[in-house]
N, CA, C, O and CB atoms as a CASP TS submission, in Angstrom:
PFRMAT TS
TARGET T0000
AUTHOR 0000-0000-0000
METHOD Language model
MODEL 1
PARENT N/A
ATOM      1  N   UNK     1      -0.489  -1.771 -41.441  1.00  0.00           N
ATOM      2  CA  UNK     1      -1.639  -2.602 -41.188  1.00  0.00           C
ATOM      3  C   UNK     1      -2.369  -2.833 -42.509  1.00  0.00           C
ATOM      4  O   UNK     1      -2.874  -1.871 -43.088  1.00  0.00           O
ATOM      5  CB  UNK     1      -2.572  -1.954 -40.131  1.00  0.00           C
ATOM      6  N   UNK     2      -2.464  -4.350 -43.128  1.00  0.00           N
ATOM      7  CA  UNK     2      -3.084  -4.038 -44.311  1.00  0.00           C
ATOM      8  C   UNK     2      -3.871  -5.181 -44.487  1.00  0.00           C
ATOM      9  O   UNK     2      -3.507  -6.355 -44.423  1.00  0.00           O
ATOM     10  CB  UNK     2      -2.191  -3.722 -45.443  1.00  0.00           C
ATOM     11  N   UNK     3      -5.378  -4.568 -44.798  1.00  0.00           N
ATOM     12  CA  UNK     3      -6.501  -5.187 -44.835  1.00  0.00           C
ATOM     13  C   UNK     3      -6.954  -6.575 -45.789  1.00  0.00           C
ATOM     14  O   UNK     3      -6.742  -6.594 -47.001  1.00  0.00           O
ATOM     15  CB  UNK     3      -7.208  -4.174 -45.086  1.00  0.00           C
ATOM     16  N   UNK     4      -7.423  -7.404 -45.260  1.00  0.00           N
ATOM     17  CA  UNK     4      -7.577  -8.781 -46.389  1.00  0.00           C
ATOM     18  C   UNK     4      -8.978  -8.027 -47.022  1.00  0.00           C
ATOM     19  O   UNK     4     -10.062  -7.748 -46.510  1.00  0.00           O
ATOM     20  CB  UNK     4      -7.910 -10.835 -45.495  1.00  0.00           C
ATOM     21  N   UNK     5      -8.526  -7.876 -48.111  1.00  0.00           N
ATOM     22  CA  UNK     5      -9.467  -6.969 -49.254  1.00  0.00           C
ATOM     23  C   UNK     5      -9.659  -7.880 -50.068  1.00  0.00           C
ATOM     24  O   UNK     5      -8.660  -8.593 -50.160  1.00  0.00           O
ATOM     25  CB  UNK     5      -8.862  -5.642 -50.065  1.00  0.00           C
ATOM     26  N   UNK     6     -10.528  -8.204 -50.738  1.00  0.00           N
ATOM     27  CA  UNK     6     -11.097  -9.211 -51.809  1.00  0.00           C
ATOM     28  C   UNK     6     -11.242  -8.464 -53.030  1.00  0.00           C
ATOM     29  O   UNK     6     -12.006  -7.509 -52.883  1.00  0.00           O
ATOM     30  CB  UNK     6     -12.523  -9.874 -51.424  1.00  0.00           C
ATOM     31  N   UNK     7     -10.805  -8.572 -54.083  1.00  0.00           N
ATOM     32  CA  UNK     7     -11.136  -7.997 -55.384  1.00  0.00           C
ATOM     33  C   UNK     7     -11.592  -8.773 -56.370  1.00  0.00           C
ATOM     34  O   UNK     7     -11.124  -9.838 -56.773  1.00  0.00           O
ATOM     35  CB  UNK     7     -10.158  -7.405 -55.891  1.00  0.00           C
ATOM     36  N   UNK     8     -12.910  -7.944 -56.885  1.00  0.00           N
ATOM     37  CA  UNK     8     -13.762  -8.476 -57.155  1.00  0.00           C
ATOM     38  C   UNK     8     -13.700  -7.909 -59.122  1.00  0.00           C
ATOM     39  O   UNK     8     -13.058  -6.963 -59.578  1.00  0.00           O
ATOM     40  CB  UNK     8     -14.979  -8.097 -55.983  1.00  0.00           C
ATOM     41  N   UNK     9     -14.390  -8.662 -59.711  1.00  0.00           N
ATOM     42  CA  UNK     9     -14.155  -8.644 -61.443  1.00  0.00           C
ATOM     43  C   UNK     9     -15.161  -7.188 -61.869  1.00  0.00           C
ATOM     44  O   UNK     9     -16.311  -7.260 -61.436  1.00  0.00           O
ATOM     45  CB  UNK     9     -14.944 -10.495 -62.406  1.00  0.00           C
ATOM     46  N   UNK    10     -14.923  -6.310 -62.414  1.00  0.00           N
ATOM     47  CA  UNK    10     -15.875  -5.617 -63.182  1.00  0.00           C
ATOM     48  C   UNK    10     -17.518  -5.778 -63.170  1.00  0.00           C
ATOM     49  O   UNK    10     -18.539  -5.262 -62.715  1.00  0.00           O
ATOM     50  CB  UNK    10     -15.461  -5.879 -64.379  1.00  0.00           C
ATOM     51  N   UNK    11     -17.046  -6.853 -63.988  1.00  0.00           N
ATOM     52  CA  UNK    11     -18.755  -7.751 -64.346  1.00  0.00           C
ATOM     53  C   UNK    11     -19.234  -8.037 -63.455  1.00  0.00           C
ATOM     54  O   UNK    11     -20.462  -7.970 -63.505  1.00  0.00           O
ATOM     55  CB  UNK    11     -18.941  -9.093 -65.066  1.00  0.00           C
ATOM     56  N   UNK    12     -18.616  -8.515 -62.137  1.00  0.00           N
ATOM     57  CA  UNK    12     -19.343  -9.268 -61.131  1.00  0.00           C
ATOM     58  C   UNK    12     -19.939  -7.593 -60.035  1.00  0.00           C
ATOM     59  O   UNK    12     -20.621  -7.819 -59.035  1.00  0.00           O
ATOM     60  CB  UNK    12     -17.969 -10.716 -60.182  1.00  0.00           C
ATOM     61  N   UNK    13     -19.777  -6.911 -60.197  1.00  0.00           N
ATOM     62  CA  UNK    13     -19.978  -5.539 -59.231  1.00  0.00           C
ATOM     63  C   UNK    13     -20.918  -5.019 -59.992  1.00  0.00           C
ATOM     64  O   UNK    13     -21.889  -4.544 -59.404  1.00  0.00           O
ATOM     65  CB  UNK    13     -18.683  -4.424 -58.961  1.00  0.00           C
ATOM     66  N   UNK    14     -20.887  -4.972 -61.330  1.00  0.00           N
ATOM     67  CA  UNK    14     -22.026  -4.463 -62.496  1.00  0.00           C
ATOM     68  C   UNK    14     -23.586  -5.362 -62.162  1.00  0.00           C
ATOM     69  O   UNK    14     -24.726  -4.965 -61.922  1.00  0.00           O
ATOM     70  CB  UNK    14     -21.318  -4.968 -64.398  1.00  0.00           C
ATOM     71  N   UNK    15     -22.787  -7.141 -62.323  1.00  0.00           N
ATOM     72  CA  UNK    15     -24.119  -7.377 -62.207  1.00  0.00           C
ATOM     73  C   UNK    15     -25.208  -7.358 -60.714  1.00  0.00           C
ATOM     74  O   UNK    15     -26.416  -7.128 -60.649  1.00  0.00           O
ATOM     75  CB  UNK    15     -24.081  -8.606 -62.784  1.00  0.00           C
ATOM     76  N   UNK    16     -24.295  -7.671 -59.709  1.00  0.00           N
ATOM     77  CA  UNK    16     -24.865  -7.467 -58.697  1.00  0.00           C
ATOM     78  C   UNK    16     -25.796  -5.891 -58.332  1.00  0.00           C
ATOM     79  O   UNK    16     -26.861  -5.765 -57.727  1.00  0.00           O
ATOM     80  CB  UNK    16     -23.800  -7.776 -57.908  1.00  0.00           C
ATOM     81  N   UNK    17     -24.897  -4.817 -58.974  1.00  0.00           N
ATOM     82  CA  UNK    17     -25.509  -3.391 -59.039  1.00  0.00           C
ATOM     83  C   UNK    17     -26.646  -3.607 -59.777  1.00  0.00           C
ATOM     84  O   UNK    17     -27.700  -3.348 -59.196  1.00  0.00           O
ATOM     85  CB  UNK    17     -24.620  -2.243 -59.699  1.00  0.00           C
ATOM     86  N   UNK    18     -26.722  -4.077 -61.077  1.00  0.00           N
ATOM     87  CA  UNK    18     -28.092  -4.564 -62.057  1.00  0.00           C
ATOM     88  C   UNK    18     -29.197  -5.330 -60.810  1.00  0.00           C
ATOM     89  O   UNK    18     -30.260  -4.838 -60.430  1.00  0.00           O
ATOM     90  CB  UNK    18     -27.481  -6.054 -63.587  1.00  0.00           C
ATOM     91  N   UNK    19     -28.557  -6.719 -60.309  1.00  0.00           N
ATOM     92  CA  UNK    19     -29.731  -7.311 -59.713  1.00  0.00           C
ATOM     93  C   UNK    19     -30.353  -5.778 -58.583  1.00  0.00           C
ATOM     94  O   UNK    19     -31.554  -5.550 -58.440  1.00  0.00           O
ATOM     95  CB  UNK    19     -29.139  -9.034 -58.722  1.00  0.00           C
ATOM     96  N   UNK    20     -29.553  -5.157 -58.101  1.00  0.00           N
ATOM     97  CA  UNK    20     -30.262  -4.289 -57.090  1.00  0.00           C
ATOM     98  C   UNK    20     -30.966  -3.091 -57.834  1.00  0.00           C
ATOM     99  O   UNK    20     -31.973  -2.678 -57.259  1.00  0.00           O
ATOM    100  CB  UNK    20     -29.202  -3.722 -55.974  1.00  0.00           C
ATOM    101  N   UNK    21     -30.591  -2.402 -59.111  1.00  0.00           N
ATOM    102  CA  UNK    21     -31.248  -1.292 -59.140  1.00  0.00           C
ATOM    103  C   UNK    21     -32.535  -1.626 -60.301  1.00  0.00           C
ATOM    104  O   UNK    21     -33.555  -0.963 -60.494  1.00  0.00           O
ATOM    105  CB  UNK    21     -30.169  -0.058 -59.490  1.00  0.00           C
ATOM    106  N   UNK    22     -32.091  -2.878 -60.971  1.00  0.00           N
ATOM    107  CA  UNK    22     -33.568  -3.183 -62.356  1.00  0.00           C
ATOM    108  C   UNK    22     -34.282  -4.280 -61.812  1.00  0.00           C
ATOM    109  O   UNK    22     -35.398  -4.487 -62.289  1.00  0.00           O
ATOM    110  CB  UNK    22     -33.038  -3.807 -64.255  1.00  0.00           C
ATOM    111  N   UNK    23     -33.786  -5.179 -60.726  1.00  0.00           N
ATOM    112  CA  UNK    23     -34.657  -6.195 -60.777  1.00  0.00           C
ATOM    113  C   UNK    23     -34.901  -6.046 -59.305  1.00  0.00           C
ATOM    114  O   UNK    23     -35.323  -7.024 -58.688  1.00  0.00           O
ATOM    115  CB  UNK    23     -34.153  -7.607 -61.382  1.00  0.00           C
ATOM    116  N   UNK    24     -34.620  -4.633 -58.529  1.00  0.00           N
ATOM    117  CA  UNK    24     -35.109  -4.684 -57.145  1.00  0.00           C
ATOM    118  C   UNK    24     -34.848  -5.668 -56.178  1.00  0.00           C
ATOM    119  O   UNK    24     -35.694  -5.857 -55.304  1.00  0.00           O
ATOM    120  CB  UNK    24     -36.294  -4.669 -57.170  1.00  0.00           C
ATOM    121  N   UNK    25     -33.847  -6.303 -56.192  1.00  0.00           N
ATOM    122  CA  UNK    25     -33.231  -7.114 -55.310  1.00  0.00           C
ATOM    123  C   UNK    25     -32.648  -6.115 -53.903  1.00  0.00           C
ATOM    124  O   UNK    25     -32.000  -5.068 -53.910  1.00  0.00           O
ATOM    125  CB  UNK    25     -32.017  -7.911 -56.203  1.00  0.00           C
ATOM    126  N   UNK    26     -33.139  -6.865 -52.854  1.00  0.00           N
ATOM    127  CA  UNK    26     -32.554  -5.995 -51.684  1.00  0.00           C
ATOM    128  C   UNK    26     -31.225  -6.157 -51.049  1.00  0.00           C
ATOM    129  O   UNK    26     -30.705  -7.248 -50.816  1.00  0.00           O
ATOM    130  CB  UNK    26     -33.373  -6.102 -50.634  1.00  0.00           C
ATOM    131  N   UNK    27     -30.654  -4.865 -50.754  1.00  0.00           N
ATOM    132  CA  UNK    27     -29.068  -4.772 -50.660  1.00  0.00           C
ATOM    133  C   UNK    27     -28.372  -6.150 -49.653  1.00  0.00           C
ATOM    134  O   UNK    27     -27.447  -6.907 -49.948  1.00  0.00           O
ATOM    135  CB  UNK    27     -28.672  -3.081 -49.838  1.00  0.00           C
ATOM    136  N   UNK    28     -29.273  -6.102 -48.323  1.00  0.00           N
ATOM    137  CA  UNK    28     -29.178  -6.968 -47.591  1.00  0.00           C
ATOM    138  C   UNK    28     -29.388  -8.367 -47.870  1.00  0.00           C
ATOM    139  O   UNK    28     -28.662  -9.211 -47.344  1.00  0.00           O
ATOM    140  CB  UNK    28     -29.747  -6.630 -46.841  1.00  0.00           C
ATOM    141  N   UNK    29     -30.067  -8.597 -48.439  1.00  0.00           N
ATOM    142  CA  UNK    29     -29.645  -9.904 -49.182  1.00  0.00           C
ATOM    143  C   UNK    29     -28.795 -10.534 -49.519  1.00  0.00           C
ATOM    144  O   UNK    29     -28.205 -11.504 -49.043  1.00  0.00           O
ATOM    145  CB  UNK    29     -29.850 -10.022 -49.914  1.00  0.00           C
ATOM    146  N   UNK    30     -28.684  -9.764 -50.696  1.00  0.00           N
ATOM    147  CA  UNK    30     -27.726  -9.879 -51.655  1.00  0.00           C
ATOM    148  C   UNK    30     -26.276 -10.175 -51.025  1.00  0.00           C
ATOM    149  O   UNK    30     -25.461 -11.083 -51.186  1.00  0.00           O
ATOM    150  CB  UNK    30     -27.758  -8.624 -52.471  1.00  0.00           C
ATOM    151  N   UNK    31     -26.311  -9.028 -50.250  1.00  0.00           N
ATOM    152  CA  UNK    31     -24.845  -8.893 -48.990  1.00  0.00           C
ATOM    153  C   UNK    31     -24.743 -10.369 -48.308  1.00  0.00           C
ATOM    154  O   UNK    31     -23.729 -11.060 -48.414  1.00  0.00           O
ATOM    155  CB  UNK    31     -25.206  -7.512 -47.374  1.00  0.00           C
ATOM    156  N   UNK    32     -25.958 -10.790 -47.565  1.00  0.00           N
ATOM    157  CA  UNK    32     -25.825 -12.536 -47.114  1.00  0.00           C
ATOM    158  C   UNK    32     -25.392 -13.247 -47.866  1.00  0.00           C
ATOM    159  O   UNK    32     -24.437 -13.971 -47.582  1.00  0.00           O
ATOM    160  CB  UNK    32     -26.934 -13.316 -46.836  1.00  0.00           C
ATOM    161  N   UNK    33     -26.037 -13.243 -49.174  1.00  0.00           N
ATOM    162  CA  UNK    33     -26.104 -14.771 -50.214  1.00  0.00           C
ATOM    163  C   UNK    33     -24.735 -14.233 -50.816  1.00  0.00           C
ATOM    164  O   UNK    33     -24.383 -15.307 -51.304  1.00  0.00           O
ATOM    165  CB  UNK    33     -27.745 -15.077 -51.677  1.00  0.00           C
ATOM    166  N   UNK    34     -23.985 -13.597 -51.053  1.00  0.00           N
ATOM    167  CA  UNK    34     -23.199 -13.234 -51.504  1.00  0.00           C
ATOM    168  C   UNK    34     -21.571 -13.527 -50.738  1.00  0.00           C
ATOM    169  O   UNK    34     -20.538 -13.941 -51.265  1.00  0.00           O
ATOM    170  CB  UNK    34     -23.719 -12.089 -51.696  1.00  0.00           C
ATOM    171  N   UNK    35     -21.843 -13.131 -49.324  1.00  0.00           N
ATOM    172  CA  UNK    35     -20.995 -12.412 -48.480  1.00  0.00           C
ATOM    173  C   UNK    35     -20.074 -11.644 -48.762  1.00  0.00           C
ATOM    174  O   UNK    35     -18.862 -11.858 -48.728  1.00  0.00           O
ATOM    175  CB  UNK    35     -20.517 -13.010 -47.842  1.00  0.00           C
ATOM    176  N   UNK    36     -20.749 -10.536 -49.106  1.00  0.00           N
ATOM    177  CA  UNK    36     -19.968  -9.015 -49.638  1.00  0.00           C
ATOM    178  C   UNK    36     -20.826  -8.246 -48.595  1.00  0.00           C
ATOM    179  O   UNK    36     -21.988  -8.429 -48.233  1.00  0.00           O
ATOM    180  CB  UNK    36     -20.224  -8.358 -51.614  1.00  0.00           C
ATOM    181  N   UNK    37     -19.551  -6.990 -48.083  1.00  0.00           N
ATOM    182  CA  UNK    37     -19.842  -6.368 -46.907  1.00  0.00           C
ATOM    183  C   UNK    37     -20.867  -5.473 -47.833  1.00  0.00           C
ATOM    184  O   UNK    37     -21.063  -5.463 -49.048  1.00  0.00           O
ATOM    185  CB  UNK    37     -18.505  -5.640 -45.958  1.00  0.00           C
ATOM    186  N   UNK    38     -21.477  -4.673 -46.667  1.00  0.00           N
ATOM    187  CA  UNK    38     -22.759  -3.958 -47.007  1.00  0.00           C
ATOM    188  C   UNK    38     -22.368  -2.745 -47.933  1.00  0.00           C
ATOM    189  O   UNK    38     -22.759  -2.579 -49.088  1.00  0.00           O
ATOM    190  CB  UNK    38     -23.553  -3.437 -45.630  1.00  0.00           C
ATOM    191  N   UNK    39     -21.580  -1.984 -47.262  1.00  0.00           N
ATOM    192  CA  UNK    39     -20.989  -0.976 -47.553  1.00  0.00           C
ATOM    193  C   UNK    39     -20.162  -0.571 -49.255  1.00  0.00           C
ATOM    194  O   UNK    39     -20.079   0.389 -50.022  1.00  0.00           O
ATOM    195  CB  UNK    39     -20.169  -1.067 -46.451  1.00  0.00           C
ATOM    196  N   UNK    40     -19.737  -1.838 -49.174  1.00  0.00           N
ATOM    197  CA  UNK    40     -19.081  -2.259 -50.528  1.00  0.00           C
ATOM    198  C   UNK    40     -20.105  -2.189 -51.708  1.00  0.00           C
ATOM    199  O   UNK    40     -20.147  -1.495 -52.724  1.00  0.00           O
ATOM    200  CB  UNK    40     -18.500  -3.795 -50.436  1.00  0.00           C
ATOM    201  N   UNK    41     -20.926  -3.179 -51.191  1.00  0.00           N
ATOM    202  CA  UNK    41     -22.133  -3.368 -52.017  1.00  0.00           C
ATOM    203  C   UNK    41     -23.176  -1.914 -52.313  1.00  0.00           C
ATOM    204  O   UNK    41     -23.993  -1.530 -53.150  1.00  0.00           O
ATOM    205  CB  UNK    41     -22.988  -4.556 -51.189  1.00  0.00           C
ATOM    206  N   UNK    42     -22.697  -1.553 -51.351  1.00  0.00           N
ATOM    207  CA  UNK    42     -23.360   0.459 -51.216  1.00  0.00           C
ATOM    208  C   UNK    42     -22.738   0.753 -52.394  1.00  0.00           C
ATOM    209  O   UNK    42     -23.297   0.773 -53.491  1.00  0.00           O
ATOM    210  CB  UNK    42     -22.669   1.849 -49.658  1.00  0.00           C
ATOM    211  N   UNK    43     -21.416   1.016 -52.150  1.00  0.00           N
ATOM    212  CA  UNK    43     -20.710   1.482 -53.119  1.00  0.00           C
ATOM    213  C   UNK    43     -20.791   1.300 -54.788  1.00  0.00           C
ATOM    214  O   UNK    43     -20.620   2.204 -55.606  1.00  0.00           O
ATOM    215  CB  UNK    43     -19.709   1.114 -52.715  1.00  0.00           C
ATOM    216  N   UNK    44     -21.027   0.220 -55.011  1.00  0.00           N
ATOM    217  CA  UNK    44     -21.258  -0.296 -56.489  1.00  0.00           C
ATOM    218  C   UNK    44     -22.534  -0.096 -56.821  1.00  0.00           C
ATOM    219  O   UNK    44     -22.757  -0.032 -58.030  1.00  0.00           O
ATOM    220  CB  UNK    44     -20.972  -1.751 -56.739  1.00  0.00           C
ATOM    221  N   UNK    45     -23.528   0.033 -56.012  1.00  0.00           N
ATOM    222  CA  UNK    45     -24.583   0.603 -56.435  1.00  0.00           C
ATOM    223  C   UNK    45     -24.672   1.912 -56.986  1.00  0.00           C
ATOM    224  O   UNK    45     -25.057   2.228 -58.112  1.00  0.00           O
ATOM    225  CB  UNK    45     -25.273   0.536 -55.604  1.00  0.00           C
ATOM    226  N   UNK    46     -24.217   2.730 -55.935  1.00  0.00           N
ATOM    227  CA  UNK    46     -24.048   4.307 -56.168  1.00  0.00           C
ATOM    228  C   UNK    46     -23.339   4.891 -57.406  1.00  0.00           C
ATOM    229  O   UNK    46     -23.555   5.996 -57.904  1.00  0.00           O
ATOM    230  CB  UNK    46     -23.276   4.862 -55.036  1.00  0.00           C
ATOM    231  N   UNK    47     -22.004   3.482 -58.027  1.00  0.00           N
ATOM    232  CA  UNK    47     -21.064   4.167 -59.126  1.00  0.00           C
ATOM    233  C   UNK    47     -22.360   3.700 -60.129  1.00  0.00           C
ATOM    234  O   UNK    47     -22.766   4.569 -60.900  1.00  0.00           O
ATOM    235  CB  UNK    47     -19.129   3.430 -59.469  1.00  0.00           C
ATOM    236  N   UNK    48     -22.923   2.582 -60.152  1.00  0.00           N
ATOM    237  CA  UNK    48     -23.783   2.223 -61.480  1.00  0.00           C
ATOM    238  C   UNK    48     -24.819   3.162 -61.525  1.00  0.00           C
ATOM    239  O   UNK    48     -25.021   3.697 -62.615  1.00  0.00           O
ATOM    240  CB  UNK    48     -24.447   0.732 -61.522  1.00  0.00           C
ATOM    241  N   UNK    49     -25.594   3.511 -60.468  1.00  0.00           N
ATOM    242  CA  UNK    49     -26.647   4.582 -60.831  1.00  0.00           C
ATOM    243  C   UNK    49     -26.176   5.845 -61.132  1.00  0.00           C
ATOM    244  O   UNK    49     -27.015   6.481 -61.769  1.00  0.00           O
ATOM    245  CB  UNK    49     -27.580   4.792 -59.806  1.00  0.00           C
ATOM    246  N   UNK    50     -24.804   6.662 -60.844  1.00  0.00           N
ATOM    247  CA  UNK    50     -23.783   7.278 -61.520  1.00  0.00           C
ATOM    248  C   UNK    50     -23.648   7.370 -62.879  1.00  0.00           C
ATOM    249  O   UNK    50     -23.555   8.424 -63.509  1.00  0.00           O
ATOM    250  CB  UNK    50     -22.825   6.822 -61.175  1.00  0.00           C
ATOM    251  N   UNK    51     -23.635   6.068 -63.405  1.00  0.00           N
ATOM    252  CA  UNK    51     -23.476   5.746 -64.361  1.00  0.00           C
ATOM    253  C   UNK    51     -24.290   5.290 -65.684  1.00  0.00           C
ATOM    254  O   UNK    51     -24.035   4.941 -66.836  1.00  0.00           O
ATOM    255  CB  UNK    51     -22.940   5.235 -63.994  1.00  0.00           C
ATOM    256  N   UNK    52     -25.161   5.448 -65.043  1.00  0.00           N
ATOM    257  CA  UNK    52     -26.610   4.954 -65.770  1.00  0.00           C
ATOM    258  C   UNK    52     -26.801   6.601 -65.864  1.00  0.00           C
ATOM    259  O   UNK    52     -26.714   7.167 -66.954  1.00  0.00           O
ATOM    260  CB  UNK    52     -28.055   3.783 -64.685  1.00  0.00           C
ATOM    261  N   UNK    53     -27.037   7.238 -64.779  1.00  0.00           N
ATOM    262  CA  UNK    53     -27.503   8.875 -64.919  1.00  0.00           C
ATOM    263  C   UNK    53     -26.698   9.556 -65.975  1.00  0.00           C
ATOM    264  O   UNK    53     -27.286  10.428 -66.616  1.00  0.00           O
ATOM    265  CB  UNK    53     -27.251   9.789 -63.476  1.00  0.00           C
ATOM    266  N   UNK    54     -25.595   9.333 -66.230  1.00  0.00           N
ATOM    267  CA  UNK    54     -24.541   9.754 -67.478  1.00  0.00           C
ATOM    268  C   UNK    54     -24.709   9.473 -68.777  1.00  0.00           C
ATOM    269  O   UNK    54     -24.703  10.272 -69.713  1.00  0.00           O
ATOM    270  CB  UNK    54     -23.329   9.226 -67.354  1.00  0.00           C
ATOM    271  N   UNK    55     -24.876   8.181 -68.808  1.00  0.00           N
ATOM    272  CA  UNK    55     -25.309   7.466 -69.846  1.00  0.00           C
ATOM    273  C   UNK    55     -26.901   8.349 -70.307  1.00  0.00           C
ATOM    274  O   UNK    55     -26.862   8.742 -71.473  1.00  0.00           O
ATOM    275  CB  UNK    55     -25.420   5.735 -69.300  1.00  0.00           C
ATOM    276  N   UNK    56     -27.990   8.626 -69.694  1.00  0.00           N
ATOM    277  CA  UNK    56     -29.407   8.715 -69.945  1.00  0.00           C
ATOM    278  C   UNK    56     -29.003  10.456 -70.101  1.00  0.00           C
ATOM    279  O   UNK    56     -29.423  11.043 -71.098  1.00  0.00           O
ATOM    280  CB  UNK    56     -30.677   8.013 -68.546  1.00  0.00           C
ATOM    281  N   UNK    57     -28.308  11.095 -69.231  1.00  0.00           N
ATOM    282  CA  UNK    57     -28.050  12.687 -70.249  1.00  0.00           C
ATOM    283  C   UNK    57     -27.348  12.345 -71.098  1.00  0.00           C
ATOM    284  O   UNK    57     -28.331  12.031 -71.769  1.00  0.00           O
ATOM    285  CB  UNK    57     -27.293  14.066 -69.664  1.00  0.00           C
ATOM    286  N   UNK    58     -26.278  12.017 -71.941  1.00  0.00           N
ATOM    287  CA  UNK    58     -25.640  12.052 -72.830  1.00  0.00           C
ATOM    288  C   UNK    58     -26.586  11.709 -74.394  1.00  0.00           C
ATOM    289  O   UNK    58     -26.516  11.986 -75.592  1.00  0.00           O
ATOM    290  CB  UNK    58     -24.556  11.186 -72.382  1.00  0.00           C
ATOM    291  N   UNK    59     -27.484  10.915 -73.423  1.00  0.00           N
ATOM    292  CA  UNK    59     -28.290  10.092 -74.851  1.00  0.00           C
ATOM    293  C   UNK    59     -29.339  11.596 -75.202  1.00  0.00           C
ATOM    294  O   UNK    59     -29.738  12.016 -76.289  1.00  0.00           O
ATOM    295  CB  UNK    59     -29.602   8.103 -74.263  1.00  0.00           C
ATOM    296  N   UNK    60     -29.547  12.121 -73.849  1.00  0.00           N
ATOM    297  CA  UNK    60     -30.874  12.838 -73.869  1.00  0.00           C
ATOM    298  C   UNK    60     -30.094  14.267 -74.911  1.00  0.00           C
ATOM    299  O   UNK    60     -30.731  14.573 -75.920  1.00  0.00           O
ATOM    300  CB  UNK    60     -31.632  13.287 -71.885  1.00  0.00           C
ATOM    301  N   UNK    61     -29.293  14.748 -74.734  1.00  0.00           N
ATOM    302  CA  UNK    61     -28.243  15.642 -75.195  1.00  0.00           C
ATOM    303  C   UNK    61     -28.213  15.245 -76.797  1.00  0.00           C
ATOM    304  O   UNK    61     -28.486  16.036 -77.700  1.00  0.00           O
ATOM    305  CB  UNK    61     -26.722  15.392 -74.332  1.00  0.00           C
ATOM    306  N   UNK    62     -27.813  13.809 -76.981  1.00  0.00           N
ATOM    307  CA  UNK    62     -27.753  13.109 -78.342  1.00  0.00           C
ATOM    308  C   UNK    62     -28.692  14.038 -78.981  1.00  0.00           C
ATOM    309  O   UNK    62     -28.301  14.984 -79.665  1.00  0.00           O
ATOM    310  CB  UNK    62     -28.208  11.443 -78.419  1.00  0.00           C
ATOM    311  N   UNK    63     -30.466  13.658 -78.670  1.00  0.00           N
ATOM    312  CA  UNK    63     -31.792  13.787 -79.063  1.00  0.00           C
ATOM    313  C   UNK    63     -32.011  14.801 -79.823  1.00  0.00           C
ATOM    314  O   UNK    63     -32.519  14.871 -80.942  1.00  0.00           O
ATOM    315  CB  UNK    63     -32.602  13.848 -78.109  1.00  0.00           C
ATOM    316  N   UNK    64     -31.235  16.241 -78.549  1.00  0.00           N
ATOM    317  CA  UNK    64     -31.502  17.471 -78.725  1.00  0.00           C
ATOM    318  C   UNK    64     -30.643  17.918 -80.193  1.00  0.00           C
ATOM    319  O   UNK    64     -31.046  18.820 -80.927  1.00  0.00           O
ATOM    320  CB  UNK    64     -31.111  18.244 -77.346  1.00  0.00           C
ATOM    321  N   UNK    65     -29.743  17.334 -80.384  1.00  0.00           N
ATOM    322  CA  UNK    65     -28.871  17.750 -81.275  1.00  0.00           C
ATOM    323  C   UNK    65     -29.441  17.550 -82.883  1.00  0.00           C
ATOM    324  O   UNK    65     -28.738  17.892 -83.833  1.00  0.00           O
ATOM    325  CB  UNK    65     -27.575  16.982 -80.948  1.00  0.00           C
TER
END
């Protein structure tokens, strides 16, 4: 059984994660105007703020050094 999955570009999952976590855009929205499932859109949020949190110790670590 195999699912019609849409794959989507790097950049385009980054920026949509950007419009939701710096410019406060709401998930549900975004999910309409978009039509990207919710869940998905969960998901790319969660790896960028992941990823942002990595990024901001590593720098903070930098400081200490």
């Amino acid at each position: 059984m195999a699912k019609n999955q849409k794959k989507y570009p790097i950049e385009f999952k980054e920026y949509v994660s950007k419009l939701v976590v710096l410019d406060g855009r709401k998930q549900v929205d975004l999910c309409n105007e978009l039509k990207i499932p919710y869940d998905t859109l969960q998901k790319w949020v969660s790896a960028f703020r992941k990823k942002q949190q990595e990024a901001e110790k590593a720098n903070q670590k930098q400081l200490l050094t």
